[in-house]
LOVOGU-929162 format. One record per residue: residue number from 1; x, y, z of N, C-alpha, C in turn; residue in three letters. Coordinates in Angstrom, 2 decimals, m for minus. Layout:
N
+-----+---------+---------+---------+---------+---------+---------+---------+---------+---------+------+
:  nr :     nc1 :     nc2 :     nc3 :    cac1 :    cac2 :    cac3 :     cc1 :     cc2 :     cc3 : rest :
+-----+---------+---------+---------+---------+---------+---------+---------+---------+---------+------+
: NUM :       X :       Y :       Z :       X :       Y :       Z :       X :       Y :       Z :  ALA :
...
+-----+---------+---------+---------+---------+---------+---------+---------+---------+---------+------+
***
This chain:
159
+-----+---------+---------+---------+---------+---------+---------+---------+---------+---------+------+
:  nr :     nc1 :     nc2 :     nc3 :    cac1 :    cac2 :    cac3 :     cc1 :     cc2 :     cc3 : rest :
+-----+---------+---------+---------+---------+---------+---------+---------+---------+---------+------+
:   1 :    0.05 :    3.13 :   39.36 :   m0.67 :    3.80 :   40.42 :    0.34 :    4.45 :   41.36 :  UNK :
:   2 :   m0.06 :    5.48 :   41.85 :    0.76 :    6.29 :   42.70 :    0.37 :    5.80 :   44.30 :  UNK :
:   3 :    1.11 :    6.60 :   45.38 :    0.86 :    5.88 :   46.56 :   m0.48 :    5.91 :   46.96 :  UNK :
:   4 :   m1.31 :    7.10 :   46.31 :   m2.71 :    7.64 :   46.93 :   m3.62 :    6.60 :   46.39 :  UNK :
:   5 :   m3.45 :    5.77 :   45.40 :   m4.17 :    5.05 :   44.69 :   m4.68 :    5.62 :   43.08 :  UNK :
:   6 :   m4.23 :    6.54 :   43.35 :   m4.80 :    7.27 :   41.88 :   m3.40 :    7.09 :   40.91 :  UNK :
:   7 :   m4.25 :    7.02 :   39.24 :   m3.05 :    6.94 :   38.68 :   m2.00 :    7.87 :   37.90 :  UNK :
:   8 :   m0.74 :    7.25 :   38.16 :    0.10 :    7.76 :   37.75 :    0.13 :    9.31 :   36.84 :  UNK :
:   9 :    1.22 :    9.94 :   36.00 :    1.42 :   10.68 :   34.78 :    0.77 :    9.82 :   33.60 :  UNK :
:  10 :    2.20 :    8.60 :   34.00 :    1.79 :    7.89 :   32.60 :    0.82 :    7.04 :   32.85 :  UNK :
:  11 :    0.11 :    6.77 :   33.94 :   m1.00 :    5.85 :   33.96 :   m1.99 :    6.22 :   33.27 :  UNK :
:  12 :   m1.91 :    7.58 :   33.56 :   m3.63 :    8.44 :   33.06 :   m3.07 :    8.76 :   32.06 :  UNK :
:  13 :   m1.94 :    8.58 :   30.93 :   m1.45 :    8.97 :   29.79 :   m1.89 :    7.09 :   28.63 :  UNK :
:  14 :   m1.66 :    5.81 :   28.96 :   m2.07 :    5.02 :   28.76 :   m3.83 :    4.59 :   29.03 :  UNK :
:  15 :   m4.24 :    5.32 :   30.09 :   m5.67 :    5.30 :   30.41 :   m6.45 :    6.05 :   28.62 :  UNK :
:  16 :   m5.68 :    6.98 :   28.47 :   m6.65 :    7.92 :   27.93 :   m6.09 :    7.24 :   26.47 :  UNK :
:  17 :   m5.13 :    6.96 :   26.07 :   m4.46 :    5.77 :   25.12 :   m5.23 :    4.44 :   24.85 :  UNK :
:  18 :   m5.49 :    4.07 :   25.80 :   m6.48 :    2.83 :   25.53 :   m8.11 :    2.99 :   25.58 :  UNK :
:  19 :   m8.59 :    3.81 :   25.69 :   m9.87 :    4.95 :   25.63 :  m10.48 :    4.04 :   24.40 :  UNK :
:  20 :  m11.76 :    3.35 :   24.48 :  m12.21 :    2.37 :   23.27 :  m11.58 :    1.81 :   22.55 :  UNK :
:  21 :  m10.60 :    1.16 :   23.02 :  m10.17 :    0.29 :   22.29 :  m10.28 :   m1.15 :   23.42 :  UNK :
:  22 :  m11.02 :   m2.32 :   22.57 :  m11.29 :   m3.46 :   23.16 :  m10.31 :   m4.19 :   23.55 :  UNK :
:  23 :  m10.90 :   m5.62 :   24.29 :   m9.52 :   m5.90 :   24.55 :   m9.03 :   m7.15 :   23.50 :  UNK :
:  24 :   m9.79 :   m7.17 :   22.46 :   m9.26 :   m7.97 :   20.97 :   m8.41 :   m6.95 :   20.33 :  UNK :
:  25 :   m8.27 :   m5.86 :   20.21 :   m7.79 :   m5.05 :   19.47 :   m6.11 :   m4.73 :   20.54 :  UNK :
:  26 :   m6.61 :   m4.89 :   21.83 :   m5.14 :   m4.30 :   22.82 :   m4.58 :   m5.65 :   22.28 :  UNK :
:  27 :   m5.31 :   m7.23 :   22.48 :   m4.21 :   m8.09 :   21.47 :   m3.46 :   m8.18 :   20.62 :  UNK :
:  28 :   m4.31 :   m7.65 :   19.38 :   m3.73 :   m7.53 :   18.13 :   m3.04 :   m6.27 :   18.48 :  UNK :
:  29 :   m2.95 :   m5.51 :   18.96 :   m2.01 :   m4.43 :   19.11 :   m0.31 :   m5.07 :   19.97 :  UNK :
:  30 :   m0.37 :   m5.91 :   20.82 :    0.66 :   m6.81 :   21.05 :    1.24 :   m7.66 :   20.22 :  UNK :
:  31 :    0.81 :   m8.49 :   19.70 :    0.50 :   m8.91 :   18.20 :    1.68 :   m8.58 :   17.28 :  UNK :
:  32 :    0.98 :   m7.22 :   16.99 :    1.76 :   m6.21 :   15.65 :    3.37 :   m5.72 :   16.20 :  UNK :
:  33 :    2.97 :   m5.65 :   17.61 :    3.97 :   m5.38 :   18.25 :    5.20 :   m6.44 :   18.40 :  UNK :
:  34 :    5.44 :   m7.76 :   18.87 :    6.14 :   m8.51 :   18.22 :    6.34 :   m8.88 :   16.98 :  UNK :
:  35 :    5.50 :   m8.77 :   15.72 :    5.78 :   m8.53 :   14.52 :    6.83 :   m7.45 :   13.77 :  UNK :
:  36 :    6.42 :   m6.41 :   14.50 :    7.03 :   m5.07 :   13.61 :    8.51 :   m5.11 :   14.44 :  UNK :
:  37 :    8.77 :   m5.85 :   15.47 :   10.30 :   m5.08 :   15.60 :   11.12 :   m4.26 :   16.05 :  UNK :
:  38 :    9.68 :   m3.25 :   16.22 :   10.37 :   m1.71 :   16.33 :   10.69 :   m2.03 :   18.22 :  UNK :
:  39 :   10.97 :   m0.49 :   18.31 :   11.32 :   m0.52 :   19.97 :   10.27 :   m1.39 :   20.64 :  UNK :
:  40 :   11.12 :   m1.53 :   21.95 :    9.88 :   m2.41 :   22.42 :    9.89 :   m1.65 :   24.03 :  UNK :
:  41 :    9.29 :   m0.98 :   24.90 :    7.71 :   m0.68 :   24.67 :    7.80 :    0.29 :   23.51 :  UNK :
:  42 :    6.07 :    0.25 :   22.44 :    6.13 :    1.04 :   21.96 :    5.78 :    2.38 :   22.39 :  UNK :
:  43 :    5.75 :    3.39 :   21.60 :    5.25 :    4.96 :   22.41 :    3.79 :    4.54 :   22.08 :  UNK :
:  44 :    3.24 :    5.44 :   23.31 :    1.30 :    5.26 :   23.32 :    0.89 :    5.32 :   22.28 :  UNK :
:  45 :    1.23 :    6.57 :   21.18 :    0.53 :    6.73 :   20.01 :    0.81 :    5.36 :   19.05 :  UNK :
:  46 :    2.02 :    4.50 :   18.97 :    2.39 :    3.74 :   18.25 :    1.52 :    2.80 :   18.51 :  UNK :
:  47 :    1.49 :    2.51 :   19.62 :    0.56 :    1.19 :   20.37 :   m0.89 :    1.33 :   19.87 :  UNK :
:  48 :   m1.53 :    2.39 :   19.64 :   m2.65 :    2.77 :   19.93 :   m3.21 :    2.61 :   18.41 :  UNK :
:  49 :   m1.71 :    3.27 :   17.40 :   m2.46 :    2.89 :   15.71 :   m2.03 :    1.15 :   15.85 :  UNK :
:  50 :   m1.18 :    0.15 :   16.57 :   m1.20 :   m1.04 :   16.43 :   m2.42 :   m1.67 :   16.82 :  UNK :
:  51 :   m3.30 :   m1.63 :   17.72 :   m4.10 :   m2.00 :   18.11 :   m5.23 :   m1.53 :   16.82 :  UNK :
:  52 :   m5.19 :   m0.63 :   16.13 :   m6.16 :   m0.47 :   15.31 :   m5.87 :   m0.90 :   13.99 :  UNK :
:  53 :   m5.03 :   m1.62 :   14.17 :   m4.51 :   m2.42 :   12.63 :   m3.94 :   m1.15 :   11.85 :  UNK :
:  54 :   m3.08 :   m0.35 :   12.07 :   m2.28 :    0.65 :   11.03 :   m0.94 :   m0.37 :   10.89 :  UNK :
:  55 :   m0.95 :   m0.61 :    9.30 :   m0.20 :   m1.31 :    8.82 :    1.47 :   m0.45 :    8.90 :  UNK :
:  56 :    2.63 :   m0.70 :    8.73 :    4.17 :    0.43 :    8.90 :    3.57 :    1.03 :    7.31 :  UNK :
:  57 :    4.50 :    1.97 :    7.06 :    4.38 :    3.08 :    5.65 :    5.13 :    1.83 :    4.79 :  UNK :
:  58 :    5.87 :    0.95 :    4.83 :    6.63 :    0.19 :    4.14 :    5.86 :   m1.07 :    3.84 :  UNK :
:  59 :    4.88 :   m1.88 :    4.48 :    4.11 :   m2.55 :    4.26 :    2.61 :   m1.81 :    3.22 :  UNK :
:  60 :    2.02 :   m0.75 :    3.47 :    1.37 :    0.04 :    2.60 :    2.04 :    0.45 :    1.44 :  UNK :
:  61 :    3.10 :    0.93 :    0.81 :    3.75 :    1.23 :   m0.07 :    4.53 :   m0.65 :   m1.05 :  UNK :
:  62 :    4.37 :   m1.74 :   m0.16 :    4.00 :   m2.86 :   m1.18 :    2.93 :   m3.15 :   m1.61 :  UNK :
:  63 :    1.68 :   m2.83 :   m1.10 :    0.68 :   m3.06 :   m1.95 :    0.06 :   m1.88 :   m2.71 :  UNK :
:  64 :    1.38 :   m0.61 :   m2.75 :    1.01 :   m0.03 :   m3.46 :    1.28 :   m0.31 :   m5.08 :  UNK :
:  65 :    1.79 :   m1.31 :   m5.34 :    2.44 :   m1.95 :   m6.44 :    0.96 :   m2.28 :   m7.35 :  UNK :
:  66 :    1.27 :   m2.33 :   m8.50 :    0.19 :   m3.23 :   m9.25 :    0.25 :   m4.85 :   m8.95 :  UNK :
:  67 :   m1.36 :   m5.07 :   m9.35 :   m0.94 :   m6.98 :   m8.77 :   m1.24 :   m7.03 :   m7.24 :  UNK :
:  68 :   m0.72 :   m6.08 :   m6.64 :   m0.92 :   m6.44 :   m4.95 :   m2.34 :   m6.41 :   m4.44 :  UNK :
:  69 :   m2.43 :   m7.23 :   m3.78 :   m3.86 :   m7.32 :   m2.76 :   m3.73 :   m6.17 :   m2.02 :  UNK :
:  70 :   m4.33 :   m4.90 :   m1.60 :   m4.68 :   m4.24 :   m0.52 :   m5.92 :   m4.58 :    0.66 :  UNK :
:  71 :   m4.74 :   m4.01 :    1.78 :   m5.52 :   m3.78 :    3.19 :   m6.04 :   m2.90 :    2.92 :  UNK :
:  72 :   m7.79 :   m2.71 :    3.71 :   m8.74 :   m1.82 :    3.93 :   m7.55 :   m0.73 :    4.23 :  UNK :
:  73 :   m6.89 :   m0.83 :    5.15 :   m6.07 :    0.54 :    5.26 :   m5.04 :    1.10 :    3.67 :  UNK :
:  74 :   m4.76 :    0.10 :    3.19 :   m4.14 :    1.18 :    1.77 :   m5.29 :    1.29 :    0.83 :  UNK :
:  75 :   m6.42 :    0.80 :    1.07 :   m7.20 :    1.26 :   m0.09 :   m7.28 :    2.90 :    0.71 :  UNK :
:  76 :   m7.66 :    2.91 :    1.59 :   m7.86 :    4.31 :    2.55 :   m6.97 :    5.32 :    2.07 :  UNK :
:  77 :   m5.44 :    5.06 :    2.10 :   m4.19 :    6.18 :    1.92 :   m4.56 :    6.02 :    0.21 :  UNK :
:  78 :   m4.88 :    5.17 :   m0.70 :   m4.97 :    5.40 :   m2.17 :   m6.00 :    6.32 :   m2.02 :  UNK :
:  79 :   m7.18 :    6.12 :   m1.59 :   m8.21 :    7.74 :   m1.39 :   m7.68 :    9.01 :   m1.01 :  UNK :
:  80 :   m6.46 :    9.00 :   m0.61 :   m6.11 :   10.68 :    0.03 :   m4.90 :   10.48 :   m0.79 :  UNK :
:  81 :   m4.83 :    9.98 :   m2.29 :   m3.71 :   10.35 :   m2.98 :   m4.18 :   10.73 :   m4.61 :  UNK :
:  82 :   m3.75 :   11.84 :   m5.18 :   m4.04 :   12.03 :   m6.54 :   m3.58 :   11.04 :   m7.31 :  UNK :
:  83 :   m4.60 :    9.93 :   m7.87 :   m3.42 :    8.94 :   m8.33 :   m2.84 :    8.88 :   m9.71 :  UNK :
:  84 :   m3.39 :    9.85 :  m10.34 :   m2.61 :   10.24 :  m11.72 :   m1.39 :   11.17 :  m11.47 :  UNK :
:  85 :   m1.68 :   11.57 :  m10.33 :   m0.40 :   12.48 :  m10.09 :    0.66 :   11.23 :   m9.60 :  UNK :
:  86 :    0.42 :   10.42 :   m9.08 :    1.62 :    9.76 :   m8.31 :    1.97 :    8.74 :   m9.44 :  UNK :
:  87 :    1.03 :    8.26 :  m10.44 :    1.46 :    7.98 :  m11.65 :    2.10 :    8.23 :  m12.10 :  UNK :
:  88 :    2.00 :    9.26 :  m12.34 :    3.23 :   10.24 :  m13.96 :    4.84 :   10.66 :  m12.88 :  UNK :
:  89 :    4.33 :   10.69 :  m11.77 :    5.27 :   11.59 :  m11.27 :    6.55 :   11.17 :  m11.35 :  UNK :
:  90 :    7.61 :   12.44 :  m11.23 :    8.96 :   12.25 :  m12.30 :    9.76 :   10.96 :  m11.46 :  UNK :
:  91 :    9.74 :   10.86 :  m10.31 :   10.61 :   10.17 :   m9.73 :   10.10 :    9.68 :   m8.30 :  UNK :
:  92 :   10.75 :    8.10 :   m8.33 :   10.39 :    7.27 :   m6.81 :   10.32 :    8.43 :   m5.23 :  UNK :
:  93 :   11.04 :    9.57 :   m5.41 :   11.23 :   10.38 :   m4.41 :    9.78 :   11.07 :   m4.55 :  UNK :
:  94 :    9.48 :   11.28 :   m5.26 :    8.16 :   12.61 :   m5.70 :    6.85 :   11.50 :   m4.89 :  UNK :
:  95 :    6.89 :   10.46 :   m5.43 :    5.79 :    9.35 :   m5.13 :    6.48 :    8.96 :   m3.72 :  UNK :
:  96 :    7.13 :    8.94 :   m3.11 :    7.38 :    8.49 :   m1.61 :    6.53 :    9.37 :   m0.93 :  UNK :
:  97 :    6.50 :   10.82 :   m1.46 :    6.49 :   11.75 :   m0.67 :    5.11 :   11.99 :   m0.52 :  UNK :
:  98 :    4.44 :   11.95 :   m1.61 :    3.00 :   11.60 :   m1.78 :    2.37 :   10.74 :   m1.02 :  UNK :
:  99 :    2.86 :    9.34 :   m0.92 :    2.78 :    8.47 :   m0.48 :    2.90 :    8.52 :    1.57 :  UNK :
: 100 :    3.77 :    9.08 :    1.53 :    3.89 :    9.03 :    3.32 :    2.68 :   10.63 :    3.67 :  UNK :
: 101 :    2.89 :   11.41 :    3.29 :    1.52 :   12.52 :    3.01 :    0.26 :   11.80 :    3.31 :  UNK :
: 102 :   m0.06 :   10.94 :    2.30 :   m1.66 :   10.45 :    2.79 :   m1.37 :    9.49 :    3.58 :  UNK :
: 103 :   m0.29 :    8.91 :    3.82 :   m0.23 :    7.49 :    4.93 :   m0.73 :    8.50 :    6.25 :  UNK :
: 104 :    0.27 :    9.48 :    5.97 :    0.13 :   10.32 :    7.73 :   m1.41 :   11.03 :    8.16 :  UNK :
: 105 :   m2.13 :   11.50 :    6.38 :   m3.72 :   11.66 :    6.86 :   m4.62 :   10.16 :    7.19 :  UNK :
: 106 :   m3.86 :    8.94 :    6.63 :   m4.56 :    8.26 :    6.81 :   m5.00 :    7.91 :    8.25 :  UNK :
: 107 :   m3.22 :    7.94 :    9.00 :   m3.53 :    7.73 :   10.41 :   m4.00 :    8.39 :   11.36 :  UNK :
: 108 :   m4.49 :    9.54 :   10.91 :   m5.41 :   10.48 :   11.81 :   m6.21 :   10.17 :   11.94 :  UNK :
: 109 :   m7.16 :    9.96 :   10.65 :   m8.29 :    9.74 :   10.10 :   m8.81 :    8.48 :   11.15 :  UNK :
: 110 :   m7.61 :    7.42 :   11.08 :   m8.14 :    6.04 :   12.19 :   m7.82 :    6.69 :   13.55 :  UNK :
: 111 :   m6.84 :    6.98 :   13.66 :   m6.47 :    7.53 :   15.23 :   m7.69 :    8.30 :   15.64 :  UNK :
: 112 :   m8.65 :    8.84 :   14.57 :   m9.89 :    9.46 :   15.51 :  m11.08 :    9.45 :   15.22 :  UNK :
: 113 :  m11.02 :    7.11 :   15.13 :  m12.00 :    6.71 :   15.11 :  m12.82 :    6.81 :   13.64 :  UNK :
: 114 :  m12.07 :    7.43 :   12.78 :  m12.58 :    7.20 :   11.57 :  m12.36 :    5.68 :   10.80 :  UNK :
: 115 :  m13.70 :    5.24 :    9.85 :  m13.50 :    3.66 :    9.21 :  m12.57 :    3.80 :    8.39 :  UNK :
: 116 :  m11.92 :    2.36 :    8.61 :  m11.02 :    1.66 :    7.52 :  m11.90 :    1.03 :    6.23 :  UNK :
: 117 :  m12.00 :    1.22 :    5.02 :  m12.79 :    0.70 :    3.47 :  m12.64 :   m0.94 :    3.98 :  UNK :
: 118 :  m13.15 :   m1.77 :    3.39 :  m12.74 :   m2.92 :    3.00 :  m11.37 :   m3.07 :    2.47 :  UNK :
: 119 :  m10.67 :   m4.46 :    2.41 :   m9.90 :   m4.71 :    1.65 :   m9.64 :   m5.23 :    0.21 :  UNK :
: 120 :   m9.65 :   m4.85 :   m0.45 :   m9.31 :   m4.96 :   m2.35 :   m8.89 :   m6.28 :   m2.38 :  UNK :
: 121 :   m8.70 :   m7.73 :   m2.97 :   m7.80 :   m8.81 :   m3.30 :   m7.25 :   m8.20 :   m4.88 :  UNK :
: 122 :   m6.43 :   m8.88 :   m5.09 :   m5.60 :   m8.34 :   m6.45 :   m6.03 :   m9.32 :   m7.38 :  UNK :
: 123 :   m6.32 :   m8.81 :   m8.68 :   m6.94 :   m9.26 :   m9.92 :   m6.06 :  m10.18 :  m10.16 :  UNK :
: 124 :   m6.09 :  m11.60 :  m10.68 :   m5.26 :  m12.26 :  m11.45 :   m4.98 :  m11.87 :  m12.36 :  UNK :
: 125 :   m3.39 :  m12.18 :  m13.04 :   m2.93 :  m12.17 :  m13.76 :   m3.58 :  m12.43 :  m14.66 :  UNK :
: 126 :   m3.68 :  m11.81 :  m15.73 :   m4.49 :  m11.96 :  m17.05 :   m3.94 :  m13.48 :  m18.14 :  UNK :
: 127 :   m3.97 :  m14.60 :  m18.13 :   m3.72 :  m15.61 :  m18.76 :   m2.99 :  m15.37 :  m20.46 :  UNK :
: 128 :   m2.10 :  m15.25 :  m20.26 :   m1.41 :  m15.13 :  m22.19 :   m2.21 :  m15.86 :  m23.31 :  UNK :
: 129 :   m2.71 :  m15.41 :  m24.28 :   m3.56 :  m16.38 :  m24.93 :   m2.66 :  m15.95 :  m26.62 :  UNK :
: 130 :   m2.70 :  m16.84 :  m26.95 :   m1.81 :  m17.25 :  m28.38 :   m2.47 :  m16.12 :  m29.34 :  UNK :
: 131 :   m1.59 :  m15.83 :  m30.21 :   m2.04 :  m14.80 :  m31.13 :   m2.11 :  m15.39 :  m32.27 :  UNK :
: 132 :   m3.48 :  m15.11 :  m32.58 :   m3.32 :  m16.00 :  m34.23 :   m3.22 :  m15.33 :  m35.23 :  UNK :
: 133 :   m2.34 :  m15.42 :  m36.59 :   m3.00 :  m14.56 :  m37.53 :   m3.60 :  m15.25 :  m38.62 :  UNK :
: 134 :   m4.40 :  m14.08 :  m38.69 :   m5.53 :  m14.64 :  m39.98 :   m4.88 :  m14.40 :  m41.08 :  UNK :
: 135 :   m4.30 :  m12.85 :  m41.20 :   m4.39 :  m13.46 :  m42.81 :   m2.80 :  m12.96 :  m42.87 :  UNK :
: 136 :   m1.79 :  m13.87 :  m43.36 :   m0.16 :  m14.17 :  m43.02 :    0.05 :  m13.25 :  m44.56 :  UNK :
: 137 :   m0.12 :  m13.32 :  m45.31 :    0.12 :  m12.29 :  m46.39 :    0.06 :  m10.72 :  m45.71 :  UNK :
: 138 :   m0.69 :  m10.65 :  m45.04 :   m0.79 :   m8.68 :  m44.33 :    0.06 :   m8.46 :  m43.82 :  UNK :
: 139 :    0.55 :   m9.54 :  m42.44 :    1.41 :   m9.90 :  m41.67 :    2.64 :   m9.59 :  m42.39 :  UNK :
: 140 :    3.08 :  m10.74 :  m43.49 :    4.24 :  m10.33 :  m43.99 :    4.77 :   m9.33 :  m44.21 :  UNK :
: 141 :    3.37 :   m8.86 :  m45.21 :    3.89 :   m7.04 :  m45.63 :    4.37 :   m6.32 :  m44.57 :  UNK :
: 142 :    3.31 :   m6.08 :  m43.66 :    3.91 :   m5.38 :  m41.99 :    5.23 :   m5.92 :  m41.72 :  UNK :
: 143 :    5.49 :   m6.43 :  m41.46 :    6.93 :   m6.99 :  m41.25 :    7.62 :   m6.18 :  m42.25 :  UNK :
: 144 :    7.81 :   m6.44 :  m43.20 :    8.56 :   m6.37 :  m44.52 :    8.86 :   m4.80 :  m44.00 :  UNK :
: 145 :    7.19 :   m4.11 :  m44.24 :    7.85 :   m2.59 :  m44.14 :    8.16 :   m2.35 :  m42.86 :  UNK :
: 146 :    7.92 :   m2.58 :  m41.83 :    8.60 :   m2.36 :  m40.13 :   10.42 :   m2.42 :  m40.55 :  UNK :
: 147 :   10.89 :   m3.75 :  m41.05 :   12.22 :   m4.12 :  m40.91 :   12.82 :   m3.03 :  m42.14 :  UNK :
: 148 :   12.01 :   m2.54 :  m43.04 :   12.75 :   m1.47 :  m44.17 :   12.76 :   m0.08 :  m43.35 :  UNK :
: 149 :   11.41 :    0.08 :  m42.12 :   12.01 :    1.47 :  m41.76 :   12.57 :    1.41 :  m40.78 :  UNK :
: 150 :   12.70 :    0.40 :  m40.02 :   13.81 :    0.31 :  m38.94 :   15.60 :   m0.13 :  m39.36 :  UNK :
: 151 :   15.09 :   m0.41 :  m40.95 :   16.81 :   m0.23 :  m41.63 :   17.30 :   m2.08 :  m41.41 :  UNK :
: 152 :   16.32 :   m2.93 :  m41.32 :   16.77 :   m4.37 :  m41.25 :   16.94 :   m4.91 :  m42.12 :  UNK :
: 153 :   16.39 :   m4.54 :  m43.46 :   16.00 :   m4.75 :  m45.07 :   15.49 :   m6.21 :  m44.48 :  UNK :
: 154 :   16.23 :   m7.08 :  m45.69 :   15.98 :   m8.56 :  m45.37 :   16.38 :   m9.60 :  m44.79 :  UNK :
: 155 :   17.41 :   m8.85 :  m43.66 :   18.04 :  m10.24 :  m42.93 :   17.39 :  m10.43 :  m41.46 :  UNK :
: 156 :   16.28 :  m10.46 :  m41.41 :   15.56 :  m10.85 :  m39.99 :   14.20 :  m11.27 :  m40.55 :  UNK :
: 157 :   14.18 :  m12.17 :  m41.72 :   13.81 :  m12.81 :  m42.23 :   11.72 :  m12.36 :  m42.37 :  UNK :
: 158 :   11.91 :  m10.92 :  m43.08 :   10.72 :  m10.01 :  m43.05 :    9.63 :  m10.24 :  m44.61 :  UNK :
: 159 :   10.48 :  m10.66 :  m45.35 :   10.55 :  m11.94 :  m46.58 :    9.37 :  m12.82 :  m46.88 :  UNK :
+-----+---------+---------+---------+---------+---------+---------+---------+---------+---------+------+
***
């Protein structure tokens, strides 16, 4: 507050910063804020995606992994990404880039009050189950000819 009682530059710059956001969310926005590390105060805009649960680009890009559980927020940035494109694509640089691209639409998208999806849990691991064979004569043959065209003849016991 200034001397007149009215507030500040940055008062009315944090006023309009904290603009619907509750005061469970200004928690968890403190919260994230001793978690993450980063500078401490954060800048308004930083504070403002903390309080709304925007996960860092480095925490979203581990559950961009297979296997990983996703936050409602990376299922969100997987929606604003071609994901056959970020599949195939030639190199970890090509997919970063992709990757911070929809992170940065993602945080608009919340920064103005748009929903976060649910969150995804990650499929278990699929259990290894023993391979049986039925009929060991076929088997052999396969073998036999695999190890003649890969040039093993008979010493890896194809026999």
């Amino acid at each position: 507050m200034n001397n007149a009682g009215g507030l500040t530059t940055a008062g009315e710059l944090w006023f309009q910063v904290l603009a619907g956001i509750t005061p469970r969310q200004v928690a968890d926005g403190l919260a994230n804020c001793l978690r993450s590390a980063l500078q401490w105060p954060p800048n308004p805009g930083q504070f403002r995606a903390m309080c709304l649960g925007v996960p860092a680009l480095a925490e979203v890009d581990g559950q961009m992994r297979p296997g990983q559980a996703q936050s409602g927020f990376t299922v969100l940035v997987r929606s604003k990404i071609d994901l056959h494109a970020y599949a195939i694509a030639d190199s970890g640089a090509v997919q970063q880039r992709m990757l911070a691209n929809a992170y940065e639409r993602a945080v608009k998208h919340v920064m103005d009050g748009g929903a976060v999806p649910a969150p995804v849990a990650a499929l278990p691991a699929p259990k290894p189950e023993p391979q049986v064979v039925r009929d060991r004569d076929a088997a052999r043959s396969a073998m036999a000819q695999a190890a003649a065209e890969l040039g093993f003849g008979d010493m890896h016991g194809a026999d």
